[in-house]
Backbone as ProteinMPNN parsed JSONL, in Angstrom:
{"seq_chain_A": "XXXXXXXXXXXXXXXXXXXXXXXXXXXXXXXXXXXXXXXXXXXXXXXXXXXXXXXXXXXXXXXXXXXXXXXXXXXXXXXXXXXXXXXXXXXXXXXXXXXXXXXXXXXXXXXXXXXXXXXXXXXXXXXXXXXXXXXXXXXXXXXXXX", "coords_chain_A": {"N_chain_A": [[-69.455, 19.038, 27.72], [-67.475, 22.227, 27.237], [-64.352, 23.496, 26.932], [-64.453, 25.693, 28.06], [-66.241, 25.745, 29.746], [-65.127, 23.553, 31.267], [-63.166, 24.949, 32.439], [-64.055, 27.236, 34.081], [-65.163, 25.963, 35.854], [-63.293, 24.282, 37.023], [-62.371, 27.074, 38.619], [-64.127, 27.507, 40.054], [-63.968, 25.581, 41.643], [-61.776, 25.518, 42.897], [-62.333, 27.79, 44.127], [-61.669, 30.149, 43.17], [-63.691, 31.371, 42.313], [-66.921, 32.65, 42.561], [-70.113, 30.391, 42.636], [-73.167, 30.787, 40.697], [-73.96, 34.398, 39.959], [-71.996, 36.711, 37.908], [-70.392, 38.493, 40.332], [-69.359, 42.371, 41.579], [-65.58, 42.847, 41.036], [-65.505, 39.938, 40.24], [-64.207, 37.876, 37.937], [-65.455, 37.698, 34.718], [-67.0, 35.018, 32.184], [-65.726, 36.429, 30.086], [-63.201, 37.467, 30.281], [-62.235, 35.082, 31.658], [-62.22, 33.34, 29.375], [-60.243, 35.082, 28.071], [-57.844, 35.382, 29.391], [-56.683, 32.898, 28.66], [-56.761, 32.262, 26.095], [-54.784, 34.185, 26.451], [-52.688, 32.535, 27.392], [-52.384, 30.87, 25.352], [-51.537, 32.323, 22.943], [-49.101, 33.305, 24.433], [-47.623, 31.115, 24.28], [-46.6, 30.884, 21.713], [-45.098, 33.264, 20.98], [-42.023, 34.11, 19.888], [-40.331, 34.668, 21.969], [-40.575, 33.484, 24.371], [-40.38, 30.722, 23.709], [-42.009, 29.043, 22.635], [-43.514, 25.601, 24.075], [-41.183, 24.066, 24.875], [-39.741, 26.172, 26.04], [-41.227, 27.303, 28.047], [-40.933, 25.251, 29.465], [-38.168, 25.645, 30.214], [-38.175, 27.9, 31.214], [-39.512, 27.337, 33.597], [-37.843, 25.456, 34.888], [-35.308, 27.094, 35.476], [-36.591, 28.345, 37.115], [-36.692, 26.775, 39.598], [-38.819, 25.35, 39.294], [-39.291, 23.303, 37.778], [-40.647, 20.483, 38.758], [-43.125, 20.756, 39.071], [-44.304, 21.918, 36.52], [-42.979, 19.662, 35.188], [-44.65, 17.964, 36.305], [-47.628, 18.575, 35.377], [-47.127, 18.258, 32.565], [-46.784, 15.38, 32.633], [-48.406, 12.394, 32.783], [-49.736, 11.848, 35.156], [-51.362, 13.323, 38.491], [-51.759, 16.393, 38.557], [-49.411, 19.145, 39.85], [-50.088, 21.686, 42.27], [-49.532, 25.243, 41.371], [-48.459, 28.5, 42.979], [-49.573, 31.39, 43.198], [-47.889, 33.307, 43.75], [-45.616, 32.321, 43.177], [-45.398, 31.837, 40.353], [-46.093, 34.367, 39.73], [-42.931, 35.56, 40.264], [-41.991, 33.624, 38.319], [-42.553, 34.292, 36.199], [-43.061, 37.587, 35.918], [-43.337, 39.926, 33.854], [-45.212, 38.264, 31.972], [-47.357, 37.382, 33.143], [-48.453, 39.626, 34.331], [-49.0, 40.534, 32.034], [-50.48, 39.108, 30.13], [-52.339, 39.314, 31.947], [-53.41, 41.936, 31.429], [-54.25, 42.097, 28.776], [-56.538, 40.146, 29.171], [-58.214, 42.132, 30.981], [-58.306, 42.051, 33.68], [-57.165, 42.751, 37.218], [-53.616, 42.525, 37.49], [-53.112, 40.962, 40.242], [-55.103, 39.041, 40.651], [-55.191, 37.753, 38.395], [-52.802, 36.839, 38.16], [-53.842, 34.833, 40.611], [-55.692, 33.752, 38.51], [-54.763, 32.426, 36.507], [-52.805, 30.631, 38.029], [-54.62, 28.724, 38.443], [-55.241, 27.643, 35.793], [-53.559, 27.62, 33.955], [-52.174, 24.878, 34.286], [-53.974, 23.088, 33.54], [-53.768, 23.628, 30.853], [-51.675, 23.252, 30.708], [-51.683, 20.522, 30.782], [-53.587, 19.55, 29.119], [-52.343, 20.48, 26.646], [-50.428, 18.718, 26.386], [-51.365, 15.449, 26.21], [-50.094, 13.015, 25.794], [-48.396, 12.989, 27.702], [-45.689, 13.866, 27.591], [-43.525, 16.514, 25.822], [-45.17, 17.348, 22.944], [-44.538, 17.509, 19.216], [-44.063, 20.127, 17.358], [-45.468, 20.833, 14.937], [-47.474, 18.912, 15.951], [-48.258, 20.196, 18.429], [-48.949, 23.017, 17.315], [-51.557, 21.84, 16.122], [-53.016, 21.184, 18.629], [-53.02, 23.318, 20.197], [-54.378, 25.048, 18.398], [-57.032, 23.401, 18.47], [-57.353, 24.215, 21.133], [-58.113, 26.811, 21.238], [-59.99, 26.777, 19.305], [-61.774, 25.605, 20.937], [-62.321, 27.379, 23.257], [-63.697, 29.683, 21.875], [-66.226, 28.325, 21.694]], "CA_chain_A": [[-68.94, 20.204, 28.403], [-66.607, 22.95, 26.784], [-62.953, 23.501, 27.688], [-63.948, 27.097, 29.003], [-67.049, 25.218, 31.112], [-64.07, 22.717, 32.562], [-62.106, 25.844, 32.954], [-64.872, 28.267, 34.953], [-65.543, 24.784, 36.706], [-61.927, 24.541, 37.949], [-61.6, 28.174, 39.103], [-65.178, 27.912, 41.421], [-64.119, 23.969, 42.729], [-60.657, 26.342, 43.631], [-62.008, 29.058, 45.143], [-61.612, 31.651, 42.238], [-64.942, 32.254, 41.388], [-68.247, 31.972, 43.14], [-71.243, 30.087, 41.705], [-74.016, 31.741, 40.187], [-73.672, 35.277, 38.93], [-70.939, 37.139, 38.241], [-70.333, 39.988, 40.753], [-68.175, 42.996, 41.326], [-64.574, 42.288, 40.969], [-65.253, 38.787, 39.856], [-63.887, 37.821, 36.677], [-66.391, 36.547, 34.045], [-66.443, 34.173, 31.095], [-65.061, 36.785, 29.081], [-61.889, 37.498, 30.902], [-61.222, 33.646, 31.761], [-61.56, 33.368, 27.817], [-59.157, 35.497, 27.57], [-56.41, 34.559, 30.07], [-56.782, 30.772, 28.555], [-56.071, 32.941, 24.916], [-53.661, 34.812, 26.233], [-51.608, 31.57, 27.672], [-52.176, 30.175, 24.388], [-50.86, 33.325, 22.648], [-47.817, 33.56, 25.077], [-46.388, 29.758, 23.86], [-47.267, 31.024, 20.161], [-44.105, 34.035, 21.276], [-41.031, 33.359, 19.81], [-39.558, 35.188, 22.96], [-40.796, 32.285, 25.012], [-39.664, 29.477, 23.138], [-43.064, 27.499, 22.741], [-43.65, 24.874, 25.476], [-39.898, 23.888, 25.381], [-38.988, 27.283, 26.284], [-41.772, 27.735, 29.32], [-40.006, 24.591, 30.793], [-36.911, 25.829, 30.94], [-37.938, 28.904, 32.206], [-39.928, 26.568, 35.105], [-36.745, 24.795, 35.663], [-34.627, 27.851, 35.918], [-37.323, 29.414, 38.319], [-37.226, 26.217, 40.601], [-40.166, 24.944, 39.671], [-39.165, 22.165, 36.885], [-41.452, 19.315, 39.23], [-44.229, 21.346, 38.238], [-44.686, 21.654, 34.827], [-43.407, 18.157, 34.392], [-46.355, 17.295, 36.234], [-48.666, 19.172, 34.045], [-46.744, 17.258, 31.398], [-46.856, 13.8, 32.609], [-49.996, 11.441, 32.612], [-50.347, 11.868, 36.533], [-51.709, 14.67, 39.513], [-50.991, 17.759, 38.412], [-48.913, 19.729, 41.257], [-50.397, 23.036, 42.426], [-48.681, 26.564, 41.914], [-48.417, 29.56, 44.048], [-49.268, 33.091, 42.163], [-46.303, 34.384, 43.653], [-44.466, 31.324, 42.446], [-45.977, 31.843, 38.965], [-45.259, 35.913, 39.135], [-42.144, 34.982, 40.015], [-40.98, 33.228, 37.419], [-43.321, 35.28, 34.737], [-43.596, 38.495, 36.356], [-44.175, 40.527, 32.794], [-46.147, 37.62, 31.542], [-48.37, 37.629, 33.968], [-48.912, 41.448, 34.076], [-49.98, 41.072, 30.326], [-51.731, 38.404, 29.733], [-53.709, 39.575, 32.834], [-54.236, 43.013, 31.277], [-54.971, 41.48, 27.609], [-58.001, 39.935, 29.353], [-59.266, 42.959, 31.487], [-58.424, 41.879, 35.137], [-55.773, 43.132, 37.904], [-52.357, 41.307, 37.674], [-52.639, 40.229, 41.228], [-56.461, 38.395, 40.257], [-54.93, 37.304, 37.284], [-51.747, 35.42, 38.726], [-53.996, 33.703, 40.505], [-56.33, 32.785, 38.048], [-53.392, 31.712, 35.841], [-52.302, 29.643, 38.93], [-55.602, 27.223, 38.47], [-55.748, 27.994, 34.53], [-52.304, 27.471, 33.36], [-51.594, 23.881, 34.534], [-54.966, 22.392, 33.152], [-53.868, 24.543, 29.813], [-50.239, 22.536, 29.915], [-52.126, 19.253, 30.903], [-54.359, 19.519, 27.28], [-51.119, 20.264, 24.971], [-49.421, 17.492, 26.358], [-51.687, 14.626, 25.997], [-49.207, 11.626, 25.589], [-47.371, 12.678, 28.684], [-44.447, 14.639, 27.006], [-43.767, 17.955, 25.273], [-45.229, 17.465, 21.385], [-43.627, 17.972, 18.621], [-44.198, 21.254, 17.164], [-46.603, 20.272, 14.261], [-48.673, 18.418, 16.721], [-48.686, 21.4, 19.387], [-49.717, 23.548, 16.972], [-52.735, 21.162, 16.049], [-53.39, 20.913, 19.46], [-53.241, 24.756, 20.412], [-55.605, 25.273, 17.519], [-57.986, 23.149, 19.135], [-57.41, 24.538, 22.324], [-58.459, 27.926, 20.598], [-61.435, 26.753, 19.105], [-63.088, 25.147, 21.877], [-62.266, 28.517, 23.958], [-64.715, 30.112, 21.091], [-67.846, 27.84, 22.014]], "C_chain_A": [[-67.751, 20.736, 27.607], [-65.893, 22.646, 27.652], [-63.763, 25.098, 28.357], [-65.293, 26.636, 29.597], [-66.035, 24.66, 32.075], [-63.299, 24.069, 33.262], [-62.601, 26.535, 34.13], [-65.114, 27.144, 36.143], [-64.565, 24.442, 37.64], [-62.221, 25.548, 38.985], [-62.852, 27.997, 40.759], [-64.448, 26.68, 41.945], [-62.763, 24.883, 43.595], [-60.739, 27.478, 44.327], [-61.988, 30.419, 44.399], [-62.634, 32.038, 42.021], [-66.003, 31.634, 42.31], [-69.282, 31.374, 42.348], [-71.912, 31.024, 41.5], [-73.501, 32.625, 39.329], [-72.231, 35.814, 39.291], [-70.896, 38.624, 39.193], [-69.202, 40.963, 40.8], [-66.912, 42.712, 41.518], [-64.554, 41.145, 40.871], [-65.089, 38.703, 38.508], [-64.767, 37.096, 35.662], [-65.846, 35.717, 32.941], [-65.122, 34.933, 29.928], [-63.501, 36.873, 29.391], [-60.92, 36.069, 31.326], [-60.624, 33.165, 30.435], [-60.193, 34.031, 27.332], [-58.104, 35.428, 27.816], [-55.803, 33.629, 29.682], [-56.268, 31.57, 26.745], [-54.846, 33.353, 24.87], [-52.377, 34.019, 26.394], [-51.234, 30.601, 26.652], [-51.299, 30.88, 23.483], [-49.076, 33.3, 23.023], [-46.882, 32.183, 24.807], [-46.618, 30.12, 22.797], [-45.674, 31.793, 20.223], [-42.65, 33.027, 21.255], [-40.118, 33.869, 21.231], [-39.513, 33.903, 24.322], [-40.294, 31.029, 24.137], [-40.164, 28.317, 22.772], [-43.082, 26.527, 24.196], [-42.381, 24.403, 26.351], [-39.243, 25.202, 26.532], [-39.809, 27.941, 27.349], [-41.293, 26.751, 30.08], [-38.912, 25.054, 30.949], [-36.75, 27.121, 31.475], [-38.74, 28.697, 33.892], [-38.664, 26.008, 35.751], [-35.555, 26.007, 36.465], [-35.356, 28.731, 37.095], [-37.108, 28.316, 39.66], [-38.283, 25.314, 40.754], [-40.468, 23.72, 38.043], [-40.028, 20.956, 37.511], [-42.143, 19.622, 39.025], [-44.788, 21.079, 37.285], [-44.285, 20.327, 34.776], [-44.412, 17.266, 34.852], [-47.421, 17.423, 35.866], [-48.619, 18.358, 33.065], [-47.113, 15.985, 31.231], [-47.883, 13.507, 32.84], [-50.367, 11.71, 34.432], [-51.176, 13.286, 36.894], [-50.896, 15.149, 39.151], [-50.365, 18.321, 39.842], [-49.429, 20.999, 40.876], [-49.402, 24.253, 42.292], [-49.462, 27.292, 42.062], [-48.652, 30.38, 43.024], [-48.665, 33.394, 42.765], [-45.501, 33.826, 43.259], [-44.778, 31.565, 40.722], [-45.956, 32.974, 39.425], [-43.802, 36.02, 39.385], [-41.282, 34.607, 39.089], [-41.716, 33.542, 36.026], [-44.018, 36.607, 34.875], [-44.174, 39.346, 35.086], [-45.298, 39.837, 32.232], [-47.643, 37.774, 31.807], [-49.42, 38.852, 34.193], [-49.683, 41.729, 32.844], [-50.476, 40.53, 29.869], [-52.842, 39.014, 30.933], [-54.495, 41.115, 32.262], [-54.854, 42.805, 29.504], [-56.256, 40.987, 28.219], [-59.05, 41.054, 30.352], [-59.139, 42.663, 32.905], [-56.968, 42.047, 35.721], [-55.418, 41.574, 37.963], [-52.5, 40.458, 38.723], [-53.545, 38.906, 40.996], [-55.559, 37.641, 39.016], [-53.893, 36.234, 37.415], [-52.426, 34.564, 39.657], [-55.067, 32.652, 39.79], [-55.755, 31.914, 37.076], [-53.114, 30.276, 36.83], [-52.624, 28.484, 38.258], [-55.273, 27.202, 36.414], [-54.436, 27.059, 33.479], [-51.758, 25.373, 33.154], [-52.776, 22.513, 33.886], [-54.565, 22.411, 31.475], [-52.42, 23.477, 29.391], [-50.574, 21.306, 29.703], [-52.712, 18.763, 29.46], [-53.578, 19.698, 26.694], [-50.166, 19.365, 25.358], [-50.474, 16.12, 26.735], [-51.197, 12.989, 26.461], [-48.401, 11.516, 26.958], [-45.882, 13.454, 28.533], [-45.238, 15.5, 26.162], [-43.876, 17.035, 23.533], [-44.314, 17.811, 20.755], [-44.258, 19.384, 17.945], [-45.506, 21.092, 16.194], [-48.009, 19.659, 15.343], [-48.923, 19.619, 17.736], [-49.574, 21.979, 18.937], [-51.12, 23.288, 16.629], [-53.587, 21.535, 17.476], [-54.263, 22.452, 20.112], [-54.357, 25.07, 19.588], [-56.814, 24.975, 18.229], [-58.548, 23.436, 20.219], [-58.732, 26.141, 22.165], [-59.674, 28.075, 20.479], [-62.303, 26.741, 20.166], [-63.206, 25.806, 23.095], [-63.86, 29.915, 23.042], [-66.036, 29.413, 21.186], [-68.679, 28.293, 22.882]], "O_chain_A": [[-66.945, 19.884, 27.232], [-66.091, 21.995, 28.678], [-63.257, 25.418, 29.433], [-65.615, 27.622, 30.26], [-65.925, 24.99, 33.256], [-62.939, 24.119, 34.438], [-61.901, 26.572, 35.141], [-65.241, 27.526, 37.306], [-64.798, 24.302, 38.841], [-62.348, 25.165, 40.148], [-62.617, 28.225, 41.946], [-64.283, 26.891, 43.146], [-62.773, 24.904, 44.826], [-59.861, 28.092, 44.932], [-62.229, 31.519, 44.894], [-62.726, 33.142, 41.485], [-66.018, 30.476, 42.727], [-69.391, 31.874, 41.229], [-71.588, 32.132, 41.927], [-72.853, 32.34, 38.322], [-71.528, 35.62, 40.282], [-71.331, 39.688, 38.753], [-68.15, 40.668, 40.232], [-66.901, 42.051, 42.557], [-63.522, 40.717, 41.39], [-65.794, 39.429, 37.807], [-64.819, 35.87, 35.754], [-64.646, 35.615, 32.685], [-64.178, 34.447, 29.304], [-62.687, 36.303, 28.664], [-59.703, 35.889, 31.358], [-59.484, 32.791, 30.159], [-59.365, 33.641, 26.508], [-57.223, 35.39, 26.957], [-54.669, 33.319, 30.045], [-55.176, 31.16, 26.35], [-53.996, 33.206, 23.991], [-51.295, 34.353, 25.91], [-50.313, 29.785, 26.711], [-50.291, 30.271, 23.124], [-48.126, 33.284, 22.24], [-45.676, 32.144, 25.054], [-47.352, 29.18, 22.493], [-44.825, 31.149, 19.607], [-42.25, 32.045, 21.881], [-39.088, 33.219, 21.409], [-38.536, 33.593, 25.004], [-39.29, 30.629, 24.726], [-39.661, 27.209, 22.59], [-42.613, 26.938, 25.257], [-42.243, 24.299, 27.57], [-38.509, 25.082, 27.513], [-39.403, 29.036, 27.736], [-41.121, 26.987, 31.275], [-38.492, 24.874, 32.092], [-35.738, 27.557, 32.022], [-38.675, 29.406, 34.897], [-38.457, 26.078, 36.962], [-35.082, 25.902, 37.597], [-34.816, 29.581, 37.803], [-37.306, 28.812, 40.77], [-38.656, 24.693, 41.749], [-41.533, 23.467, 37.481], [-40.226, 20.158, 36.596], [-42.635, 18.727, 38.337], [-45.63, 20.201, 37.094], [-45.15, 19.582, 34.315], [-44.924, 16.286, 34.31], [-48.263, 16.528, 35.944], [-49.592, 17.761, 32.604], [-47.585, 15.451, 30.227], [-48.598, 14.44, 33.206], [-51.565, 11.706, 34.716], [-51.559, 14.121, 36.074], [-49.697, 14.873, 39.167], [-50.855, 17.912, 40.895], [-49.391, 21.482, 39.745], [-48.459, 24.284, 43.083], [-50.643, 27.287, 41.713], [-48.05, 30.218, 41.962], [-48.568, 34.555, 42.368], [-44.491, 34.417, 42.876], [-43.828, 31.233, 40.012], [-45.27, 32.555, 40.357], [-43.29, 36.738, 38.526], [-40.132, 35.022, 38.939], [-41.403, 33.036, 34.949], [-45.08, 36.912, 34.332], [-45.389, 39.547, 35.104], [-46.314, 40.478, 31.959], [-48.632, 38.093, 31.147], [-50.647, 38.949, 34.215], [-50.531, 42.577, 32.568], [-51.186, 41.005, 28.983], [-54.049, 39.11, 30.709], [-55.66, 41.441, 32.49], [-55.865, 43.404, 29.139], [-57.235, 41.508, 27.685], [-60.268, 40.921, 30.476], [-60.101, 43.138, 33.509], [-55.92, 41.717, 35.167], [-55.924, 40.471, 38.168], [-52.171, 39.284, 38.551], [-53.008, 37.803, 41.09], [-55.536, 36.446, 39.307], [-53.97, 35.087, 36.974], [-51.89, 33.463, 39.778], [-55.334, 31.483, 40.068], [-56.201, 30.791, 36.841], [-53.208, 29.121, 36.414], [-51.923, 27.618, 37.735], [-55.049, 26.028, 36.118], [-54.527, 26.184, 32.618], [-51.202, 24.821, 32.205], [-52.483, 21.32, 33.803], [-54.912, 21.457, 30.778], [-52.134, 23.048, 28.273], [-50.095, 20.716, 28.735], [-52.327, 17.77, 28.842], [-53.723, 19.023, 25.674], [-49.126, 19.223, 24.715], [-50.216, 15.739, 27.877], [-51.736, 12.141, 27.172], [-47.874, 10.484, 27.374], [-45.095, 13.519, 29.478], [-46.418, 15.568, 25.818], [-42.993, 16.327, 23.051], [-43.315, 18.34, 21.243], [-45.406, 19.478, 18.382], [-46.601, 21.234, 16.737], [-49.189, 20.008, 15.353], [-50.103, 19.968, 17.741], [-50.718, 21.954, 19.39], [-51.938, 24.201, 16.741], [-54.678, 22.103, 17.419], [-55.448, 22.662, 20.375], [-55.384, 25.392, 20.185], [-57.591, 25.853, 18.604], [-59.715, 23.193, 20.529], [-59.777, 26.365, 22.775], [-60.425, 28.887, 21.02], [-63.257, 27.486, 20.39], [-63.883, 25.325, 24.003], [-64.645, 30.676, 23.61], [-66.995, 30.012, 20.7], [-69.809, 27.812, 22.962]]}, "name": "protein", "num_of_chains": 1, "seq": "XXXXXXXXXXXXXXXXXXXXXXXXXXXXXXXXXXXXXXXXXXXXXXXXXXXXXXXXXXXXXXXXXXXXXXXXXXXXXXXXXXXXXXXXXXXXXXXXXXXXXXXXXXXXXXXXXXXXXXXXXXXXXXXXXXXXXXXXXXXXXXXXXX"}
């Protein structure tokens, strides 16, 4: 199974997406591809700060138990799309319109998307070192292209 099968596989076990086909206003492969690009994209931004620099804009939002549970080897903790527009209201707005779907749809497919997305570049349990991120991100990349 691909990362963007686990991914589409998430969003229906959550509620984002129905089985089968895709219908109106549901978001398809192409648009999840691209959200899962664009969140790869958006730690790539030196304005963000890489992965260091989306935790400390989780911590300064409130929401530092979060991401370090993305981070760490355990259960991920759930976020809110208003907690995640919130504390990435432009983000959100533009990675959601880089892939083709309204912001509101988009924060919450980010919600499910995002925390699976921090879970795969942190591996070991902690934030990489930069060399290895980038490895990692790469791979993330590719296996968004299958």
């Amino acid at each position: 199974m691909g990362l963007l099968d686990e991914l589409l596989g998430s969003l229906v076990d959550q509620g984002q997406l129905s089985r089968g086909q895709v219908g109106p206003g549901q978001p398809g492969q192409a648009q999840v591809s691209g959200l899962a690009q664009a969140v790869l994209a958006m730690l790539n931004d030196p304005r963000i700060g890489g992965l260091p620099g989306l935790v400390q804009r989780f911590q300064q939002s409130g929401l530092g138990g979060v991401i370090n549970s993305w981070i760490g080897t355990g259960q991920n903790q759930p976020i809110d799309p208003t907690q995640l527009n919130r504390a990435f209201p432009d983000e959100v707005t533009e990675m959601s319109r880089q892939a083709g779907v309204p912001p509101q749809q988009g924060g919450s497919l980010l919600a499910v998307l995002l925390p699976m997305l921090i879970d795969r570049l942190t591996p070991s349990g902690q934030v990489p070192q930069q060399n290895q991120f980038d490895q990692l991100r790469a791979q993330l990349l590719q296996g968004l292209s299958r």
